[in-house]
C-alpha positions as CSV (number, residue, x, y, z in Angstrom):
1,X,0.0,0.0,0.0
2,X,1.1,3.5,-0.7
3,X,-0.4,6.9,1.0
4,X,0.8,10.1,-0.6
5,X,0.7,13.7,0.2
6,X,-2.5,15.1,-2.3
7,X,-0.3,17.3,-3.9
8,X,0.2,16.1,-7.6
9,X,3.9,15.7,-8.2
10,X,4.1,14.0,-5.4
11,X,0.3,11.6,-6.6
12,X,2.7,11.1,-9.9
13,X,5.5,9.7,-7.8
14,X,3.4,7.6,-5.9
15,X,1.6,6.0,-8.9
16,X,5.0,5.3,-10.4
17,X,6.5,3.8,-7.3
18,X,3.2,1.8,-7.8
19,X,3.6,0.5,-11.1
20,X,7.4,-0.1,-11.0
21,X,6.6,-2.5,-7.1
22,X,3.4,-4.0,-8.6
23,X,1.4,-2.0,-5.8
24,X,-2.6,-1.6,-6.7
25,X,-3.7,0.3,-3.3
26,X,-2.6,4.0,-3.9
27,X,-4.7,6.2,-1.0
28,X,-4.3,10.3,-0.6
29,X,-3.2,10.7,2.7
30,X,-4.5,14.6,3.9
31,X,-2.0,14.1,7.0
32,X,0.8,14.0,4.4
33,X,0.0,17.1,2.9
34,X,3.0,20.3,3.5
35,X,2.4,22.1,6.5
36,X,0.5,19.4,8.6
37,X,1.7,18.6,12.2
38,X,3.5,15.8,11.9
39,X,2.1,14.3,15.1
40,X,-1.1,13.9,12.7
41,X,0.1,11.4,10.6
42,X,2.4,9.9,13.7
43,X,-1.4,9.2,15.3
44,X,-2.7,7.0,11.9
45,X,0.2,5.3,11.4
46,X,0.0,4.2,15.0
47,X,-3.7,3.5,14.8
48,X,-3.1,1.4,11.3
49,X,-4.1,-2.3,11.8
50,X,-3.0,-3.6,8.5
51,X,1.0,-5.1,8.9
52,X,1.1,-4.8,5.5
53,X,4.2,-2.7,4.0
54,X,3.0,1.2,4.0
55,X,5.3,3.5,1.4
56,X,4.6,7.2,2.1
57,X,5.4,9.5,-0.7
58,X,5.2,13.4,0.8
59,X,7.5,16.3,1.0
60,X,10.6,17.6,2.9
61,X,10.9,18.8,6.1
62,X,8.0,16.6,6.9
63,X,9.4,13.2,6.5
64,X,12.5,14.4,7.9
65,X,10.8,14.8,10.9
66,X,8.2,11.8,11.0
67,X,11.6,9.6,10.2
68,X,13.0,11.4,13.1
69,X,10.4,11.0,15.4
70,X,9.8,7.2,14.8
71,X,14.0,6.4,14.7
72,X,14.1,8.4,17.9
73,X,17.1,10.1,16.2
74,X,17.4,13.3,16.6
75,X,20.7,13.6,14.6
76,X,19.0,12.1,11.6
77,X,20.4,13.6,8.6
78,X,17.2,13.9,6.7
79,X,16.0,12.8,3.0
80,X,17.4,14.3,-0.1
81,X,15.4,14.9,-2.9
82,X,14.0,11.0,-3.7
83,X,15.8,9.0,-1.1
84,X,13.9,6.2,1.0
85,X,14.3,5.1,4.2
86,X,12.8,1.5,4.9
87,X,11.9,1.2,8.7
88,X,10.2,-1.6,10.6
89,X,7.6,0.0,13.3
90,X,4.8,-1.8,15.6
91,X,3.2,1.5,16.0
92,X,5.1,2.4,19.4
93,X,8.1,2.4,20.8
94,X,11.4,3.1,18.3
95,X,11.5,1.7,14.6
96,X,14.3,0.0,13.1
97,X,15.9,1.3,10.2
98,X,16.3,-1.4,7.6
99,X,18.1,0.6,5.1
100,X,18.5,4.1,3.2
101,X,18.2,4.5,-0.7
102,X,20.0,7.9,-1.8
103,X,19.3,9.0,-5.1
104,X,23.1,9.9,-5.7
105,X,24.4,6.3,-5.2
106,X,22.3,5.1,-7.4
């Protein structure tokens, strides 16, 4: 499953990130959206039942923070433009990082 900001560059990414995994459930997420209190999304991700894999496709410093907050790192360098970070989360506590994608190495 994929939620993504509402804004349309970022609807675009998250359709292609859907084609390219072989992903059919693509949702508009509003908490995603620039400007939002990150605490909102922090809330529905930790309310989420389904422990299916979640990609979230939204905008900087946004997730920078959220990644921050559920790493409990504050010294977190942050996402460049199109990087990934792959965490594992039960919806409390800290996540594990399972690895980072940046668009420069690749």
């Amino acid at each position: 499953m994929i939620w993504t900001s509402p804004l349309v560059r970022a609807v675009q990414t998250a359709e292609i990130v859907a084609r390219e995994c072989d992903v059919t459930n693509v949702e508009v997420c509003a908490e995603l959206s620039p400007g939002r209190d990150t605490g909102d999304l922090l809330r529905v991700l930790a309310e989420r039942k389904d422990s299916t894999p979640l990609a979230l496709v939204g905008h900087e410093p946004s997730l920078s923070l959220i990644a921050t907050s559920l790493l409990s790192e504050p010294s977190w360098p942050g996402f460049r433009k199109g990087g990934v970070l792959a965490v594992e989360w039960v919806g409390s506590g800290k996540a594990a990082q399972l690895f980072t994608l940046d668009p420069a190495e690749l």
